[in-house]
N, C-alpha and C positions, 0 to 999 in steps of 0.2 A: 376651474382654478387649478394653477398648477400643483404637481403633486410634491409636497416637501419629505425630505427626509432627516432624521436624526441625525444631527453633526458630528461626527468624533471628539471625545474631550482628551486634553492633554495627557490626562493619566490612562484612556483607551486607548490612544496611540503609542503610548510607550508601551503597554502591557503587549499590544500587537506585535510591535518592533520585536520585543523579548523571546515571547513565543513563536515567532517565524523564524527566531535563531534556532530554536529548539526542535520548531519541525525541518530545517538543515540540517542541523546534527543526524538527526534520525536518516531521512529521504538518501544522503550523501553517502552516509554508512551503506546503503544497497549497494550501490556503483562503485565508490572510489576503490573497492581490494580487487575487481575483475583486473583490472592491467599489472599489477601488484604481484599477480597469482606465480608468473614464472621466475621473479626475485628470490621469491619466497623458498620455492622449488631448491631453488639454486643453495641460496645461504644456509637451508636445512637438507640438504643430497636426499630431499623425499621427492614424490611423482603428482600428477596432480590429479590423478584416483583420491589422494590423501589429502591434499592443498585444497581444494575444490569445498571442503566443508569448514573451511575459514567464509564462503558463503553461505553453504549449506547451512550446517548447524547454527548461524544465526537466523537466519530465516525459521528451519524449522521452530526452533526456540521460540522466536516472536511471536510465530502464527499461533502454537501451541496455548500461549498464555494470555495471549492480548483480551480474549475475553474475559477471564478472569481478573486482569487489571484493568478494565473497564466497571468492572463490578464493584471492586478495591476502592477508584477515584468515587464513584459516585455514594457509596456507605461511607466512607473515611475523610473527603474532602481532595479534591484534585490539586487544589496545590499542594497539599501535604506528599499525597502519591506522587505526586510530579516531582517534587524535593528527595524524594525515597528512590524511583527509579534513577534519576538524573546521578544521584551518588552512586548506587550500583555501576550503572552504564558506567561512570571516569572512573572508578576504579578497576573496574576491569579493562577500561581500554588503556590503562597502567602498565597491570600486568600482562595485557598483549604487545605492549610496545617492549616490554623488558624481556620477554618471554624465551627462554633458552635451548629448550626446541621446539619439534615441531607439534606436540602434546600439550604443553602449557600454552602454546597460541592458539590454538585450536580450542581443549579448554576454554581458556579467558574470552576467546571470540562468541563461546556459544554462549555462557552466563553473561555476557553483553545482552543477550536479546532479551534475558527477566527485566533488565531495565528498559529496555526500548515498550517493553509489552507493559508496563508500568505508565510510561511518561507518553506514548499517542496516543490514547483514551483520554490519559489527564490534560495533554494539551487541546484536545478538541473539544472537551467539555468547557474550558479556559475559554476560548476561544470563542465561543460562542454562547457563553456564559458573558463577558466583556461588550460583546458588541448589542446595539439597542432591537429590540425584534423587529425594525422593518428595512435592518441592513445586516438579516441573516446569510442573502445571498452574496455579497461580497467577503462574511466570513469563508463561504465555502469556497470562490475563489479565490482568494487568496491563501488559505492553507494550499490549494490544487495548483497553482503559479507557483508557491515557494517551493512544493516538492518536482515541481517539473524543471525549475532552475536547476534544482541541488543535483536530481538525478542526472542533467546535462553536465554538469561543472564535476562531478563524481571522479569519470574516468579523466577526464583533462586534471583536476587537484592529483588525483592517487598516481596518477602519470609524473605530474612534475614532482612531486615529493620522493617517490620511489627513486627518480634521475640522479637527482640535483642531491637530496641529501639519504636516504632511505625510505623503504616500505614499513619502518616503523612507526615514522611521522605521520602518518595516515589514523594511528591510535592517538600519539601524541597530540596531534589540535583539537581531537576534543574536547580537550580538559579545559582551553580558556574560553572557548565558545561556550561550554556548559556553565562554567562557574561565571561570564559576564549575564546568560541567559537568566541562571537560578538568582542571582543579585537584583537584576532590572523586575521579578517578576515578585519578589520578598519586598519588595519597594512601593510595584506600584498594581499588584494583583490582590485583592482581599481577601481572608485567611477563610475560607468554605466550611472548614472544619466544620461538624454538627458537636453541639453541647453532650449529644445521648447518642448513641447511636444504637438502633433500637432492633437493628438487624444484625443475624449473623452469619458469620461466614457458611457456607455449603459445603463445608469438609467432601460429601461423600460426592458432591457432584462435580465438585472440581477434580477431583480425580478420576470422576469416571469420564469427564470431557477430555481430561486431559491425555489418559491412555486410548480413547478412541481418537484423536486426535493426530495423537503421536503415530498410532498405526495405519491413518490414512493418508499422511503426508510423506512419513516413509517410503511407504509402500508405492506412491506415485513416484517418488524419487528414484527407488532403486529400480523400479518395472523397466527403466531406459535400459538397463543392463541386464537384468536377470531374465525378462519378459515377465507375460501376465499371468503366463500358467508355472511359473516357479513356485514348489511350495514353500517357498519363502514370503511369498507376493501374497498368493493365497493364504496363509497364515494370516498376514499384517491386516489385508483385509477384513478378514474374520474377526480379527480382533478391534478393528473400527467397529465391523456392525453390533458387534456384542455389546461393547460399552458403549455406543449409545445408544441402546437398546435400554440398557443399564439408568442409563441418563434420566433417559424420556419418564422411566418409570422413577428415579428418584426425584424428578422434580414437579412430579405430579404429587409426589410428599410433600414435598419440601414447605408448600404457602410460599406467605411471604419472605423466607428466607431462601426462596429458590435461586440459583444461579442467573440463572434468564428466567426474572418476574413473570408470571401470568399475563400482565400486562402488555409486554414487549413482544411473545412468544405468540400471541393471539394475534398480533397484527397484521394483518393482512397487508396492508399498504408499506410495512416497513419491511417485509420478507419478499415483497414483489421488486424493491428496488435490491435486497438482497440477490436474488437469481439474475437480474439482469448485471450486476456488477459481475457475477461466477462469469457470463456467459461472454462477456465484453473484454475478460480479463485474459480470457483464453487469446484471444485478439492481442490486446498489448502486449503482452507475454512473448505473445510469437516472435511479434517485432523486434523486440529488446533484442531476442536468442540470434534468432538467422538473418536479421541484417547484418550485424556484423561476420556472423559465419559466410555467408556468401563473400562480402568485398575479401575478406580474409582467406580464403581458400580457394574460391572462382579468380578472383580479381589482382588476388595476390599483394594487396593491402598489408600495411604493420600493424601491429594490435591496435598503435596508437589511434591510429590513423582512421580504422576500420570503428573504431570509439569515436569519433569527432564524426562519422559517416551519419550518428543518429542526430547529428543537431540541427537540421533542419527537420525533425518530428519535434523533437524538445524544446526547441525553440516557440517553436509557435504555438507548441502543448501549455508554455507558462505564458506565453500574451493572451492566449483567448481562456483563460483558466482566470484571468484578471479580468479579462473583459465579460465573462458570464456572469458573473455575480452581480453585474448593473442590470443584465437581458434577464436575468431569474427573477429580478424585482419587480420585471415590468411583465414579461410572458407566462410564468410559473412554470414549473418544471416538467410540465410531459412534452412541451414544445423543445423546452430545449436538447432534455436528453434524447428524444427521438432525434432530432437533425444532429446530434452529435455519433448518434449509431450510426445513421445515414452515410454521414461522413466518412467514420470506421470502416465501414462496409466499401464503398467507393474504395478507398483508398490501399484496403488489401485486394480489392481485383484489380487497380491498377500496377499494385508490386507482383502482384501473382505472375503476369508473363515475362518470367526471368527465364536468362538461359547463357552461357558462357559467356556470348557476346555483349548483354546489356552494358551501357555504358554505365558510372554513377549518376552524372547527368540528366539522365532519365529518370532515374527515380525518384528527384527530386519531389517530382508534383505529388505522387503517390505520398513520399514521407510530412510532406508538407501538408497532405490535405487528413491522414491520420491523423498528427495531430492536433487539425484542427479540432476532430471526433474525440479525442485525448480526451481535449481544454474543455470541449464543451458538456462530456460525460458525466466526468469522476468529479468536476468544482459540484455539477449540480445533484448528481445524482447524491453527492455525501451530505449534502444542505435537506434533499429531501428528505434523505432516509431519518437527520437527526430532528426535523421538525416535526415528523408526522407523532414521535416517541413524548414522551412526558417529559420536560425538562431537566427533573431529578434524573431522568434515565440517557442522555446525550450521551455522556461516558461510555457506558456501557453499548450504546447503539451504534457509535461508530467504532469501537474493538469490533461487531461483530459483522459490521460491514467491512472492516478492512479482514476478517477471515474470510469474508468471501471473494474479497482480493484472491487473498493468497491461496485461497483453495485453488481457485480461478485458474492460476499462475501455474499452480503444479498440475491439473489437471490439465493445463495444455503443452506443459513441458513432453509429460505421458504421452499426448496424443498426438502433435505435432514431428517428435521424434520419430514415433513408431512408421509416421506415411513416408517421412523422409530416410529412415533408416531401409524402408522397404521398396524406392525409388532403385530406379538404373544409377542415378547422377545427381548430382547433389541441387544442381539446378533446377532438375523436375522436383525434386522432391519439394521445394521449397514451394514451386511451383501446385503443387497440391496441397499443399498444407494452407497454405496463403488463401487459395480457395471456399477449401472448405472452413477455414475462419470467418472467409467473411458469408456466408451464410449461417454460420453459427450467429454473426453481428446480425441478420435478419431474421433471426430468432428472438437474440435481443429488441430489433425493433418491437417486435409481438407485443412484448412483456410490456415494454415500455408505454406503448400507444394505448393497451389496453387496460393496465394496471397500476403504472407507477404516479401518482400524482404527489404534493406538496405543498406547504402553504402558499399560497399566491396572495403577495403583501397589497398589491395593487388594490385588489377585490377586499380584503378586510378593511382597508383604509376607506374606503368610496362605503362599506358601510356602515361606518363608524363616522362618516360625515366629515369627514377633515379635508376630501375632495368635493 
């Protein structure tokens, strides 16, 4: 018999609508301030040592707290947190659009991310909370499609706005995308809230996550500059392994009011898909960086231009990020995410042989066939990681899969730099680094083949007799 699935009802489809606005808002916000950066420069006579953490500082920010606002949505109710961050977030993209120099933008830019770390947890709790359990996998691509849109449409929006009217309006459209998204979701999303809520916060471990945190994303950041034996580096270091040192031992206190439950922290199957996201990220990361630095400085490309060079990765990073979420329902998720590393891998040793002469045209296939690795990754690996976890605990599972994003990220900013920094030319460098990413991706497959699995709807349904 054929195998039926759950239909969408009218008030899922709207709540979906709503929250894909909300995962734009967010994914957009990455991208749209890189072209922005030398306006900025300009209208405040600062350098882009200093402009640079108009990205920086929200990123860090985000990554810092996202666990903890994962924790927030799933004890307090995610649309509540989602309503709580979402006002944060326009308020301060307020006061970054009005912002009078380059202090209060910078400021306002970084307290943006308590709300961004707020409202991704709550909308992916949302999100898959809405959809019926045996159309998990189309949740996950479709969250992994809208933020491959948003991050392609980022620099082309923050480009034409920057032109045409200003790099303030880049702050400025948040506000009606937030307040049409928070409207649709007060309408047609039911209120989570618990009656009791019977947990409480982890005062001592969010702070001690949060200052080991802080000291090891730092610390990746400035290493590009400082090196690794700076006793600045070393410091920042030492002060990750300390506090979570600190961590590990306060939330062996903690019980049930631990920061990351017993429950989540033991799982084997949800921290297997965590390391392959670290290891996979390093890989994306790369791309984002020195694609455009190469067309930009080899090739001699405009920013804009050298920004539109990634859309054929991004592009077809959001068609097959839409299209896995149907292959997730039918193959389950070690098939996919392995042929999606595969992909990954192929695709950074087809970029790896650069050299002054490449044309763009050539790289096409290589950007094209990443992303297919993209699309077919991050839709599933995020489905897996949030199915294997407790329901109550989705929130909380994907903040902590999206720090291993961004560990990911800054760990290959660190490492990727250092080969290319220590290159003849800017073209081997790249050339090395692209390399040794993609056997890092065949590390990932490891993980993935041999650890990472997920529910597979197919196989519950067939014995559950409905097939």
């Amino acid at each position: 018999m054929a195998e039926e699935r759950t239909p969408l009802t009218k008030t899922q489809f709207l709540g979906l609508t709503a929250l894909s606005l909300a995962v734009f808002l967010i994914a957009n916000d990455f991208t749209a301030f890189s072209v922005a950066i030398p306006a900025m420069e300009k209208e405040f006579n600062s350098d882009i040592t200093t402009v640079q953490w108009v990205i920086n500082g929200y990123t860090l920010v985000f990554g810092v707290l996202i666990i903890s606002g994962g924790r927030l949505a799933d004890m307090f109710g995610r649309r509540r947190i989602f309503f709580i961050g979402t006002a944060i977030f326009v308020f301060f993209s307020l006061l970054g659009g009005l912002a009078v120099d380059v202090w209060m933008l910078l400021i306002s830019r970084a307290l943006m991310g308590i709300g961004g770390a707020m409202m991704w947890p709550a909308i992916l709790g949302m999100i898959y909370g809405l959809m019926p359990e045996d159309r998990s996998g189309l949740a996950g691509g479709l969250i992994m499609a809208v933020c491959g849109a948003s991050n392609a449409i980022g620099p082309m929006l923050g480009g034409t706005l920057t032109d045409l009217l200003s790099w303030r309006w880049i702050f400025f459209i948040n506000v009606p995308i937030a307040i049409l998204a928070c409207f649709v979701c007060w309408r047609v999303v039911a209120d989570d809230s618990p009656e009791e809520v019977r947990e409480r916060i982890d005062y001592a471990g969010v702070t001690a996550l949060t200052v080991s945190l802080f000291g090891l994303l730092v610390a990746l950041d400035l290493a590009v500059d400082f090196g690794f034996k700076s006793p600045l580096i070393v410091a920042l270091f030492s002060i990750f392994l300390l506090f979570m040192g600190l961590f590990v031992i306060i939330e062996r206190n903690a019980g049930k009011d631990a920061l990351i439950p017993q429950d989540v922290a033991s799982n084997s199957k949800f921290f297997a898909a965590g390391i392959a996201t670290l290891l996979l990220s390093v890989v994306f990361f790369a791309a984002l960086l020195y694609v455009p630095q190469f067309l930009t400085k080899v090739r001699g490309y405009s920013a804009m231009a050298s920004g539109m060079g990634l859309l054929p990765m991004m592009i077809v990073f959001g068609l097959v990020s839409y299209v896995s979420g149907s292959l997730y329902e039918r193959l389950g998720a070690k098939v996919i995410v392995s042929a999606g590393t595969v992909c990954m891998c192929a695709g950074m040793f087809m970029l790896s042989h650069l050299h002054e002469d490449t044309q763009y045209s050539s790289m096409i296939p290589g950007l094209m066939i990443l992303g297919a690795g993209i699309g077919l990754f991050y839709s599933t690996i995020t489905t897996a990681a949030i199915t294997v976890v407790d329901p109550s605990r989705s929130s909380l599972a994907g903040a902590i899969l999206y720090m291993f994003q961004i560990a990911g990220g800054a760990l290959g900013l660190g490492m990727n730099t250092t080969i290319v920094v220590m290159a003849p030319d800017l073209p081997t460098g790249i050339d090395r680094a692209f390399t040794v990413n993609a056997y890092l991706a065949l590390a990932g497959l490891i993980v993935c083949i041999l650890f990472v699995s997920g529910k597979t709807i197919k196989v519950e349904i067939e014995e559950e007799g409905i097939l």
